[in-house]
Backbone bond lengths (Angstrom), bond angles and torsions (degrees), N, CA, C in turn:
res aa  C-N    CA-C-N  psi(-1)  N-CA   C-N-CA  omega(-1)  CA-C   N-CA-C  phi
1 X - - - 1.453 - - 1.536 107.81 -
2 X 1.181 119.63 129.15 1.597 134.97 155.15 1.818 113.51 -18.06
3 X 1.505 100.90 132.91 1.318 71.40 -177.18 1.799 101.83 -120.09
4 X 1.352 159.26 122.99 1.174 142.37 164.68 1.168 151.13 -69.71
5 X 1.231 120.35 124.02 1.827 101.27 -177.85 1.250 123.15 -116.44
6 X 1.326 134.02 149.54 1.336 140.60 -169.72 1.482 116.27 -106.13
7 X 1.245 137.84 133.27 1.413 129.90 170.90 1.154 92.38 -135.93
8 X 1.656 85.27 166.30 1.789 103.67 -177.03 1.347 120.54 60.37
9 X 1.152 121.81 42.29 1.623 130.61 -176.69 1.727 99.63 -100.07
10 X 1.882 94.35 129.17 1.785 95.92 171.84 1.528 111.20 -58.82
11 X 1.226 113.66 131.18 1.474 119.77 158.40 1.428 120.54 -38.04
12 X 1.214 129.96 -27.80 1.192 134.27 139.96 1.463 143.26 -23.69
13 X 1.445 105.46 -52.56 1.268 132.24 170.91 1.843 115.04 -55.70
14 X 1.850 88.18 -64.18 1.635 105.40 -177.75 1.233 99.26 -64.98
15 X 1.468 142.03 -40.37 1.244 114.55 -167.99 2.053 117.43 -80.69
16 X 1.268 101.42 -23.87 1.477 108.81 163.08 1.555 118.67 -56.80
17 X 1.535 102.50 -53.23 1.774 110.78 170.77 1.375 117.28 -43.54
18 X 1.235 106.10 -31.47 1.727 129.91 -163.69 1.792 92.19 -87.35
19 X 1.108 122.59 -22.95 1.658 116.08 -163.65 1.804 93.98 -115.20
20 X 0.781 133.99 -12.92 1.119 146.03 -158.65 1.781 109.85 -107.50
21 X 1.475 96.58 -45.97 1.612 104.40 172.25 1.680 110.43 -92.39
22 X 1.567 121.85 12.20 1.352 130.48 164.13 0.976 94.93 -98.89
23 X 1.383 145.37 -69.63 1.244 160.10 166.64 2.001 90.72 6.84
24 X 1.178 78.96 -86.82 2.045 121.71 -174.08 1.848 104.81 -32.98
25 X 1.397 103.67 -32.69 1.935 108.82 -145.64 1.276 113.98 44.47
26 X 1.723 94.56 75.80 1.505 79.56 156.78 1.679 94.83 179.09
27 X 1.053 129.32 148.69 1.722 138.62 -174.20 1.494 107.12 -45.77
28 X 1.524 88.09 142.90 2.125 93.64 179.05 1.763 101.46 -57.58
29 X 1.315 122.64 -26.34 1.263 107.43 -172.42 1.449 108.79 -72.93
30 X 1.578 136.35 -24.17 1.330 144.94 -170.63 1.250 79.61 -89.81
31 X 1.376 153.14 -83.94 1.744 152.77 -129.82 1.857 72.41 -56.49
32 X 1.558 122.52 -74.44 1.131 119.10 -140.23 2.150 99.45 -65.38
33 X 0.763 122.17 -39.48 1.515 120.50 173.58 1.774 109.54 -23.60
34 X 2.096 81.27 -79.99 1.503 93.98 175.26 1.490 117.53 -38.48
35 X 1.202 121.81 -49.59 2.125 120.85 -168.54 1.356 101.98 -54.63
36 X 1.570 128.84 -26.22 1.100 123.63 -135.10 2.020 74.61 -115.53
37 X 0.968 125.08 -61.85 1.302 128.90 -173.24 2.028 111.44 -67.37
38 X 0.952 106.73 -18.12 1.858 115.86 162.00 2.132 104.34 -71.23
39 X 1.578 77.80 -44.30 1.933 76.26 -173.48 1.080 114.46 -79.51
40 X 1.318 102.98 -36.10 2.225 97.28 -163.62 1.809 94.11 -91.38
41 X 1.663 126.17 -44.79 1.349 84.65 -146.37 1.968 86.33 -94.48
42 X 0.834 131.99 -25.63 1.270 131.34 -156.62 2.059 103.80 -46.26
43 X 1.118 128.22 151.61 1.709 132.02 -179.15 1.353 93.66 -107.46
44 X 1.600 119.49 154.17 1.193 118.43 163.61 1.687 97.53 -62.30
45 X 0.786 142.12 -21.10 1.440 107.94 -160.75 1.829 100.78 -87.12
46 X 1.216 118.66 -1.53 1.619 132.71 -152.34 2.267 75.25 -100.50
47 X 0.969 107.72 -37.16 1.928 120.11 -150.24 1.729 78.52 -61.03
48 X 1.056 126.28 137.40 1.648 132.12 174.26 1.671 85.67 -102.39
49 X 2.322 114.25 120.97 0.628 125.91 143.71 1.460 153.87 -34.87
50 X 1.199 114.50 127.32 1.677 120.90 -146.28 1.223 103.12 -74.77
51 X 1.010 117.49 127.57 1.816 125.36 -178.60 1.444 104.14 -90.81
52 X 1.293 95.33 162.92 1.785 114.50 -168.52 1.597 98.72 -89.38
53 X 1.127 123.70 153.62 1.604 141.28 162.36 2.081 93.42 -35.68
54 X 0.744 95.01 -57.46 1.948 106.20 -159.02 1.644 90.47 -63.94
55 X 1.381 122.01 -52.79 1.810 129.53 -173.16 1.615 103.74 -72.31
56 X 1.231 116.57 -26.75 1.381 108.07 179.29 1.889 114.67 -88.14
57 X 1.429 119.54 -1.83 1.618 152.37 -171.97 1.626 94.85 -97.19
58 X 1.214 99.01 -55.84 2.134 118.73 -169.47 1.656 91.91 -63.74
59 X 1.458 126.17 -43.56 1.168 122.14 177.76 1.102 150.87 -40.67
60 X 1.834 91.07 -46.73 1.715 123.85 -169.36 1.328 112.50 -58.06
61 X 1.187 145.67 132.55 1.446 153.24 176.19 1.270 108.38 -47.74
62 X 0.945 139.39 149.28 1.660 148.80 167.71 2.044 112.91 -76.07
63 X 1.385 86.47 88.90 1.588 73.39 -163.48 1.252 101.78 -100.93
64 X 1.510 139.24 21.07 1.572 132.08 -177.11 1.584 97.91 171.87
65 X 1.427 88.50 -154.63 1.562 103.83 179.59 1.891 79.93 -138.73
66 X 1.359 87.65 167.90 1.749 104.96 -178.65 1.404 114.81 -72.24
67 X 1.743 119.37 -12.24 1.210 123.80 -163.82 2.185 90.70 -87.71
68 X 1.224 117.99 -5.70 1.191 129.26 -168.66 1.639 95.86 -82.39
69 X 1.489 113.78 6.47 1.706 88.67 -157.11 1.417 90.20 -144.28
70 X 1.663 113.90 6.32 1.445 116.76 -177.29 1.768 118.92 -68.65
71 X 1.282 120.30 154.03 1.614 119.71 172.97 1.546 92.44 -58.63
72 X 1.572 111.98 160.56 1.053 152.98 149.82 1.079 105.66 -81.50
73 X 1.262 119.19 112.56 1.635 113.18 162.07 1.790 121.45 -95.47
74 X 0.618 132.10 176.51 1.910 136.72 -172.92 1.475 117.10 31.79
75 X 1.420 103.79 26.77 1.581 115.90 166.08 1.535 113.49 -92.01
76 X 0.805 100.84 -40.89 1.814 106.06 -175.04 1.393 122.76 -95.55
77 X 1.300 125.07 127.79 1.394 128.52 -173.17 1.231 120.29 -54.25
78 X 1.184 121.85 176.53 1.940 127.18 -155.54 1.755 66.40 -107.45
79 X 1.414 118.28 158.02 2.030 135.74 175.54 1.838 84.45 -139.75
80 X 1.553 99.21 148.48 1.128 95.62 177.40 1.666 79.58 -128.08
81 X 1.391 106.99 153.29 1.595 111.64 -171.60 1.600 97.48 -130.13
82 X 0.658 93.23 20.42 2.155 103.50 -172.64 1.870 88.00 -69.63
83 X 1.206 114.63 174.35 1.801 104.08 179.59 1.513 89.69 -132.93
């Protein structure tokens, strides 16, 4: 396989590549593969259309009711923060 090299890259760049391929799990040389294989071979028609704030909300799984997410009251101790 071909192999490529890059020079003259902002330090900027590498250190994002570097946060980005931690991010990921997985080596700057794999993060950098993938960037390069998302951009070149993918078709717009392959690109999954960008959803709206409201369609990405419409999405979310139904995981409760809101009463699932209420305070507890007289569970937690009185803290006095006075010094």
């Amino acid at each position: 396989m071909p192999d490529l090299t890059l020079r003259d890259i902002e330090p900027e760049l590498i250190e994002k590549l570097k946060q980005r391929a931690e991010e990921n799990c997985q080596s700057i040389e794999a993060e950098h593969r993938q960037i390069l294989r998302e951009a070149l071979l993918e078709t717009v028609t392959e690109q999954k259309p960008k959803l709206s704030f409201e369609e990405h909300l419409l999405a979310m799984p139904n995981v409760g009711s809101d009463d699932d997410f209420q305070r507890i009251t007289g569970a937690m101790r009185e803290i006095n923060l006075d010094p």
